[in-house]
C-alpha positions in Angstrom: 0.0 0.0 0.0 1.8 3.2 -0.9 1.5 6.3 0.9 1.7 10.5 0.0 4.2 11.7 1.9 4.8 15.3 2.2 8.1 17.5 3.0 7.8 20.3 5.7 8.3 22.3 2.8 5.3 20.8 0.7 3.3 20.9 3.9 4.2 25.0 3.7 3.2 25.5 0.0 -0.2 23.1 0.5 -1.1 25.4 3.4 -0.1 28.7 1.6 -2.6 28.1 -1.4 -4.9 27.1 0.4 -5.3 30.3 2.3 -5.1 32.4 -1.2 -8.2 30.1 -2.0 -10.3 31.2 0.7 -8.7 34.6 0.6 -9.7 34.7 -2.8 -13.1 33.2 -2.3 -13.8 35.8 0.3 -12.8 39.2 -1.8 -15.0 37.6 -4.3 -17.9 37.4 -1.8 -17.2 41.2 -0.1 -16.8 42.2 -4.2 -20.2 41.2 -5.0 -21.9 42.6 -1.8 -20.2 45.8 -2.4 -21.6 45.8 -6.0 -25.2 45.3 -4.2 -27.6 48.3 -3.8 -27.4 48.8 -0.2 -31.0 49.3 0.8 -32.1 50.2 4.7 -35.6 49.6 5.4 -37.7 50.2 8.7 -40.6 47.5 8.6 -40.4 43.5 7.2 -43.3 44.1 4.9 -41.1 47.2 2.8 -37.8 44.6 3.5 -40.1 41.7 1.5 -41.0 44.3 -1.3 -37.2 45.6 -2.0 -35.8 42.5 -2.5 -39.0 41.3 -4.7 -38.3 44.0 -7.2 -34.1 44.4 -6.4 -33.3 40.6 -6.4 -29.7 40.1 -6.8 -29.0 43.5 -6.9 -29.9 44.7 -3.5 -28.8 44.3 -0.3 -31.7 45.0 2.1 -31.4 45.4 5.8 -34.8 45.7 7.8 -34.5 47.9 11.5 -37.7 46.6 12.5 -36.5 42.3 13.2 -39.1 40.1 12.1 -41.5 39.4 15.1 -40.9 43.1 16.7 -42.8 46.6 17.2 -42.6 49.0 13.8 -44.1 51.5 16.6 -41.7 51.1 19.8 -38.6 49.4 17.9 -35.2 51.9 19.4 -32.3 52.1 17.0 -28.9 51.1 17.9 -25.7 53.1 16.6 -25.1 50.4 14.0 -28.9 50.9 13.0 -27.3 54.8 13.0 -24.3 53.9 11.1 -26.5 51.7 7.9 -29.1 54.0 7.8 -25.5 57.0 6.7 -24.1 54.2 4.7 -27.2 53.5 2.7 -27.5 54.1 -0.7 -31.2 53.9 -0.6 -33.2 54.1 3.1 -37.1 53.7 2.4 -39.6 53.8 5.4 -43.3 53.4 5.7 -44.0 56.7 7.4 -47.6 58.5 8.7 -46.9 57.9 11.7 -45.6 54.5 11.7 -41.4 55.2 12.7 -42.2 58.0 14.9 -40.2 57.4 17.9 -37.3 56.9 15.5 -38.2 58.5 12.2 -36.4 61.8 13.3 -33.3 59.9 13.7 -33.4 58.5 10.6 -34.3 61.7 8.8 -31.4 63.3 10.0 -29.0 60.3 9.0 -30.2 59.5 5.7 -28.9 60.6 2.2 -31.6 59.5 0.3 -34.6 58.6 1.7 -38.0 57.8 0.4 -40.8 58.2 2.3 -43.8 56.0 0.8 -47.2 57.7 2.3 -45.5 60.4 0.7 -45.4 58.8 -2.8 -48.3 56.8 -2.8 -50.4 60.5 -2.1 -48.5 62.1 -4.9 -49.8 58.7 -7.3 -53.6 59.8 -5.9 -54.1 57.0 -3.4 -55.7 58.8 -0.4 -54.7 57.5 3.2 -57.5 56.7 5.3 -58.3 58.0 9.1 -57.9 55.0 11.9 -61.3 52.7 11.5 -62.8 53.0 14.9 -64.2 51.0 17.0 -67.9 49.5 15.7 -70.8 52.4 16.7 -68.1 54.9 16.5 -69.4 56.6 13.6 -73.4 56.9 15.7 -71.7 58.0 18.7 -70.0 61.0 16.4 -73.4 61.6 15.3 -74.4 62.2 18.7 -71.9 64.5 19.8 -72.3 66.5 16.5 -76.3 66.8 17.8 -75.4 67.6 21.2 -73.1 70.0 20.4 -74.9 71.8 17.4 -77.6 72.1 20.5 -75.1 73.6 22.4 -74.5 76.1 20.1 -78.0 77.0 19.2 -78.3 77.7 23.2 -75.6 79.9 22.9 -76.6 82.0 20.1 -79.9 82.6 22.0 -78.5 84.3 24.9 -75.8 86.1 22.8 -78.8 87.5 20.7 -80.6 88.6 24.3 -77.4 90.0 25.4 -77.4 92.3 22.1 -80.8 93.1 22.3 -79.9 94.7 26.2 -76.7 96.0 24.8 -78.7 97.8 22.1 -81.4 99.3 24.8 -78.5 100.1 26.5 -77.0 102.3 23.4 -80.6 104.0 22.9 -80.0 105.9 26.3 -76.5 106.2 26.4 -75.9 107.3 22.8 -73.1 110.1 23.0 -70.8 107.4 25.4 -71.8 104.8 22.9 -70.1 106.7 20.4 -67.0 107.1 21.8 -67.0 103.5 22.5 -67.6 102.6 19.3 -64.5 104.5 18.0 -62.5 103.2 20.7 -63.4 99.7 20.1 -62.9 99.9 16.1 -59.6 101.5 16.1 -58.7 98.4 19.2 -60.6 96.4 16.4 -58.3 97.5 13.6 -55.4 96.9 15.8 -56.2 93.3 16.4 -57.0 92.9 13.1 -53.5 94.1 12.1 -51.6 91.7 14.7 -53.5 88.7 13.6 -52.8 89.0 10.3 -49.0 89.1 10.8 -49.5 86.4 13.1 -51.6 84.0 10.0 -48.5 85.0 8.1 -46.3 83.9 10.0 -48.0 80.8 10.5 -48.1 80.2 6.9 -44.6 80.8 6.5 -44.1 78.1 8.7 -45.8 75.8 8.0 -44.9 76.2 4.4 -41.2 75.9 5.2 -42.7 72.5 7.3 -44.9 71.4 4.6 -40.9 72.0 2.5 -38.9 70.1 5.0 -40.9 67.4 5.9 -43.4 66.4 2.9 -47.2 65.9 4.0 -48.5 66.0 7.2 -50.1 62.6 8.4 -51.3 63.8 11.3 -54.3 61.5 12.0 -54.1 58.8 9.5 -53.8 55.4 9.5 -50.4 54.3 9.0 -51.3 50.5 7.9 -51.4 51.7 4.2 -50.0 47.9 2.8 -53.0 46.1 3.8 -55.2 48.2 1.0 -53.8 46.3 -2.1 -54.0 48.7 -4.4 -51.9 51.5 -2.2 -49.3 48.6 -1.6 -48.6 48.3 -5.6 -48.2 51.9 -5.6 -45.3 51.6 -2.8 -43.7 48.6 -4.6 -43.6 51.3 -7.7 -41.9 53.7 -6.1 -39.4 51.5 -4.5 -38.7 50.7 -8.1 -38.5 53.7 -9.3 -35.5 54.6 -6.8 -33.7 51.1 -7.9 -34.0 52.1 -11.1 -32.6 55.8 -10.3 -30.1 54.1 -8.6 -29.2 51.9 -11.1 -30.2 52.7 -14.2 -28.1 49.6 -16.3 -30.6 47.3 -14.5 -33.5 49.0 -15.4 -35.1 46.1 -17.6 -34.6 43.4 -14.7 -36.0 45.6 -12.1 -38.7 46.4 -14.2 -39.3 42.5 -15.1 -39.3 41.9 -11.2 -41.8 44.6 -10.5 -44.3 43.8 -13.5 -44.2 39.7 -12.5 -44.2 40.7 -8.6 -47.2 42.8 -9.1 -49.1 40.2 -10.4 -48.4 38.3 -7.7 -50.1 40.7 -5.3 -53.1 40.8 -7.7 -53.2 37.2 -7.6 -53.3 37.1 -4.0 -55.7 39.6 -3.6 -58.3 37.1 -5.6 -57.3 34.2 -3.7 -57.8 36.5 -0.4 -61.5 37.7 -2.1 -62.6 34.3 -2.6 -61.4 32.9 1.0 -63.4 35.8 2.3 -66.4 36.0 0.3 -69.3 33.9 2.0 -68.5 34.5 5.3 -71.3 34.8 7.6 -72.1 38.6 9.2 -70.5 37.4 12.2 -67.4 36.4 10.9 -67.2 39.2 9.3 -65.9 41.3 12.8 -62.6 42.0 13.7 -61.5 42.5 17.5 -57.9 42.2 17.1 -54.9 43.7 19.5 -54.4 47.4 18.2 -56.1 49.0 15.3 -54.0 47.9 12.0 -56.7 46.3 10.1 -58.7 49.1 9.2 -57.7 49.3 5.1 -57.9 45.2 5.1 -61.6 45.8 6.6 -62.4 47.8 4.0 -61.3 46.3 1.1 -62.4 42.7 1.8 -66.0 43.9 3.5 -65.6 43.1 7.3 -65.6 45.0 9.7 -63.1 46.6 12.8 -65.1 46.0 15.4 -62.8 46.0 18.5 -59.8 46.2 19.5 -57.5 46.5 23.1 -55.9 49.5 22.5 -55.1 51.8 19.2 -51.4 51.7 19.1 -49.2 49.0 21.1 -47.6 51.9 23.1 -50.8 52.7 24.9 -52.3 51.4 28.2 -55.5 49.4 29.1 -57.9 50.8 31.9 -59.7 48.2 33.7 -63.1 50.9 32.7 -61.8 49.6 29.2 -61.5 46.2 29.6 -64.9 46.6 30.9 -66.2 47.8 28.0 -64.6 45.6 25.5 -65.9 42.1 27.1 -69.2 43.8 26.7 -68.7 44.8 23.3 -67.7 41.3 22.5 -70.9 39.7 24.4 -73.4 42.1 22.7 -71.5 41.9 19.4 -71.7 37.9 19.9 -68.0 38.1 18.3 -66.5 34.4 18.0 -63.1 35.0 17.9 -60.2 37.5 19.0 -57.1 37.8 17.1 -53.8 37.9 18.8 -51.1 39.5 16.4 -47.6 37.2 17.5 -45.2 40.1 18.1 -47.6 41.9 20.7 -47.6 40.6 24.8 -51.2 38.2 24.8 -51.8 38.7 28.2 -54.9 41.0 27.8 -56.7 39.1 25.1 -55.9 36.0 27.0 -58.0 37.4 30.0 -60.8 38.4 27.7 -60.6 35.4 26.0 -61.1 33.7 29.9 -63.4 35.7 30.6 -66.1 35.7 27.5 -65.0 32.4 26.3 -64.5 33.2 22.6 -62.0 31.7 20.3 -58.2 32.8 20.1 -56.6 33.1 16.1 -53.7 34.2 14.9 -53.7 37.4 12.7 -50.4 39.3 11.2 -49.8 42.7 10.9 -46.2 42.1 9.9 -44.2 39.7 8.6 -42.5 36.6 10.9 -40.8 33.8 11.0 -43.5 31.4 10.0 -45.3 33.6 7.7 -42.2 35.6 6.1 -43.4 37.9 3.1 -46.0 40.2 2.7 -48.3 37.5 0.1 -47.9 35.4 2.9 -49.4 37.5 5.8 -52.1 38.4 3.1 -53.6 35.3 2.6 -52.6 33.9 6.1 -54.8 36.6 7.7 -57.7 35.5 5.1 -57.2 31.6 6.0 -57.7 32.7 9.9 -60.7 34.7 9.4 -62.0 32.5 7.1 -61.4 29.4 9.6 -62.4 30.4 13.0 
């Protein structure tokens, strides 16, 4: 049996080429990830449509980790450091980033902002759903106060008609006072028109900095399907900007990815489409379902709190379980990243059915086609 022996020397060269090898193999690797896009994203949903429409081309980081908060999610300094370093940083916005949008605002070279682009294609964001009733209870408080106000006119036109009896005997003073309150008159008129202009300039230079103001508006734009093909547009349109060479592929990816999402939206339609009126209610954790609601015909009726950052009041809870009872709502949906605590106690206490609905992507339902039709399956099935 013969055997390969090697000199120390041989053992030396063997070992040395080696090393180039992996040397080499590694440049190769860092080359091609420094020819990537580098792309910086805030939520998993915008993450899933980058690399959808970038492919090879992009390298996307999300802040937001799969199974986290968009709304409380705190950036590190290396979250600091890629969001500088990015060629491309893209965030949902309205609302959405705002305990770290300013930081990212201020770190960014180029950053798109898509509530901003998906307005300036003429989709129209929507205002937060509500709870069910919310709209009659409006109703009421527009009536009550509209009463209000009619009381009020009818003892300011009393007052005026005793001011004006008042004037008859007094006429000379009444003169005086009437100069003296015009010219005060003209002088307040003066101070708050420089004050409107100032405002304006303002908010102009505002309306300049920042884009749009979202104030009010419900942030959970990708769930209307029509919006989110509008998003995955602009991010191609940036990608192309970027890299204008690739232009074709990008283009290829959008136009077949699109499809997708209109596929999806059928299969979502169908899954959804002979549901009984009582599956058709949503009491989920906090209120991200509002555009899915509307475009698939259900209805938001409850929910624990409007954004995860807020508290519960035991008056609330209260009010919920009894909302659920009168309601006769089936099932409450527990959204994986958010604490279950509360909606296991109401759960205990009505003795309604727990599902599983997504706001975001996670590990088990990873892209945003996924969380789509996942969140139609668990309607659908409960």
């Amino acid at each position: 049996m013969s055997r390969i022996r090697l000199s120390a020397l041989g053992v030396a060269l063997l070992a040395s080429a080696s090393l180039a090898l992996f040397a080499s193999l590694a440049c190769s690797s860092d080359d091609a990830d420094s020819d990537r896009l580098q792309v910086v994203v805030s939520t998993q949903v915008i993450a899933d449509w980058a690399r959808q429409v970038g492919g090879d081309l992009v390298e996307v980081r999300a802040l937001v980790p799969a199974g986290a908060d968009a709304h409380t999610f705190e950036m590190t300094v290396d979250d600091v450091r890629a969001v500088a370093d990015a060629d491309l940083v893209v965030i949902n916005s309205a609302g959405l980033e705002a305990s770290y949008e300013e930081a990212i605002e201020e770190n960014a070279t180029n950053l798109l902002e898509l509530a901003d682009a998906v307005e300036a294609m003429g989709h129209v964001l929507h205002p937060f759903e509500g709870l069910l009733g919310s709209d009659e209870e409006h109703h009421q408080e527009q009536a009550e106060q509209q009463g209000h106000q009619e009381q009020e006119a009818q003892e300011e036109e009393h007052h005026q008609e005793q001011q004006e009896q008042a004037q008859q005997q007094e006429h000379h003073q009444e003169q005086g006072q009437q100069q003296e309150h015009h010219q005060e008159q003209q002088e307040q008129g003066q101070q708050q028109e420089h004050h409107q202009e100032q405002q304006q300039e303002g908010q102009h230079g505002q309306q300049e900095e920042h884009g749009h103001d979202h104030e009010g508006e419900d942030p959970h734009f990708w769930f209307d399907v029509d919006i989110a093909k509008a998003a995955v547009t602009a991010i191609a349109a940036e990608l192309i900007a970027l890299a204008p060479d690739a232009e074709d592929e990008i283009t290829e990816r959008r136009d077949a990815y699109l499809q997708e999402i209109e596929q999806a939206d059928e299969e979502v339609r169908e899954l959804l489409a002979d549901l009984p009126a009582n599956q058709r209610l949503l009491f989920t954790f906090h209120d991200a379902f509002g555009y899915f609601a509307r475009r698939y015909d259900l209805t938001v009726a409850g929910f624990v709190v409007e954004g995860p950052e807020q508290g519960l009041s035991a008056e609330a809870l209260t009010e919920l379980i009894e909302l659920i009872e009168h309601e006769e709502i089936g099932t409450i949906f527990h959204e994986p990243q958010f604490d279950s605590t509360i909606l296991d106690a109401i759960a205990d206490e009505t003795g309604v059915a727990r599902g599983i609905i997504w706001s975001q992507p996670t590990d088990d339902k990873p892209t945003y086609i996924d969380i789509l039709i996942g969140n139609a399956e668990a309607i659908a099935d409960q």
